[in-house]
C-alpha positions in Angstrom: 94.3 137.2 162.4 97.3 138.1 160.5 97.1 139.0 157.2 99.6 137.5 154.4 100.5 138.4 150.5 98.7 136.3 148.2 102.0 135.3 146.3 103.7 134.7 149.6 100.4 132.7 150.3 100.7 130.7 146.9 105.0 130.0 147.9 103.6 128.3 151.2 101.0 126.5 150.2 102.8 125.3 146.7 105.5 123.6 149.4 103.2 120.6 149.7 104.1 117.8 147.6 100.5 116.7 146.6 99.1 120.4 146.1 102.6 121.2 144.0 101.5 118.0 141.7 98.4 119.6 141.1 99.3 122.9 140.3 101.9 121.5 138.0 99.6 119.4 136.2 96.8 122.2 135.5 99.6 125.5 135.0 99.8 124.4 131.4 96.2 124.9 130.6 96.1 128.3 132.4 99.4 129.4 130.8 97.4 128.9 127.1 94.7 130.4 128.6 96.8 133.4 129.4 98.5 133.6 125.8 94.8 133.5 124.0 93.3 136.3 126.1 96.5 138.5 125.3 96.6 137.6 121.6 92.8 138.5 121.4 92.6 141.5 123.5 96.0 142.8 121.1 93.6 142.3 118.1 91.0 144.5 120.0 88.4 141.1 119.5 85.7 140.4 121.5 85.3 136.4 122.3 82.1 136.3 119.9 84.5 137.9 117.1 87.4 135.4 117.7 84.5 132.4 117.4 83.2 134.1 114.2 86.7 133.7 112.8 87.5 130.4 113.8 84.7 128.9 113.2 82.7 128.3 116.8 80.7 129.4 119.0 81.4 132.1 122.0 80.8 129.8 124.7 83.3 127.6 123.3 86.2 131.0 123.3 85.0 131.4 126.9 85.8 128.0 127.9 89.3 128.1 126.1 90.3 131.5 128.5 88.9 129.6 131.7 91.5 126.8 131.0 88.9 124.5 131.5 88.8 123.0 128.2 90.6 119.9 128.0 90.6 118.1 124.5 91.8 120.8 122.2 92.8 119.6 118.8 95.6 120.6 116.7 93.7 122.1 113.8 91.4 124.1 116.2 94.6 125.4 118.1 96.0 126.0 114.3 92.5 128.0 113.4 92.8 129.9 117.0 96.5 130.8 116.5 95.5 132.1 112.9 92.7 133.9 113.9 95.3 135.5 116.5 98.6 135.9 114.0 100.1 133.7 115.7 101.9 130.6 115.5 101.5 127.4 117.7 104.6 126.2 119.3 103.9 122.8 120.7 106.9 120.7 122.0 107.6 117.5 124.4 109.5 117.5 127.8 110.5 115.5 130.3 108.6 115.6 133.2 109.4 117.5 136.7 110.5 114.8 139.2 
């Protein structure tokens, strides 16, 4: 079997049309994800510290960095990028064709 480079794996495999969609559609979340775990581990927080501070639970941080959490509100991402010292940038584009 011949062995392959995950990130020359990923370029093959994102050349699908219907697997591309789906990336595209989910890299936002994981992106956010991303930012939050940098911001807090900058701060030197643990995930129960950063939930003490903006006012929730641990579990709920956790969920956040997994990018599985879907319906996050404007105030909590206000309190979260607070929390952080940070500011949320949240802006509009046109979709990729």
């Amino acid at each position: 079997m011949k062995s392959m480079r995950y990130e020359k794996f990923c370029q093959e495999q994102l050349k699908d049309p219907e697997l591309r969609r789906e990336y595209d559609a989910i890299e936002e979340e994981f992106t956010l994800a991303r930012e939050i775990i940098d911001l807090r581990k900058r701060r030197n927080l643990t995930q129960k510290e950063l939930a003490e501070q903006v006012g929730t639970s641990q579990p709920a941080i956790a969920r956040i960095e997994s990018g599985s959490y879907k319906n996050i509100s404007l105030s909590f991402l206000r309190r979260l990028a607070d929390a952080l010292g940070a500011v949320p940038e949240i802006h509009l584009r046109k979709r990729k064709a």
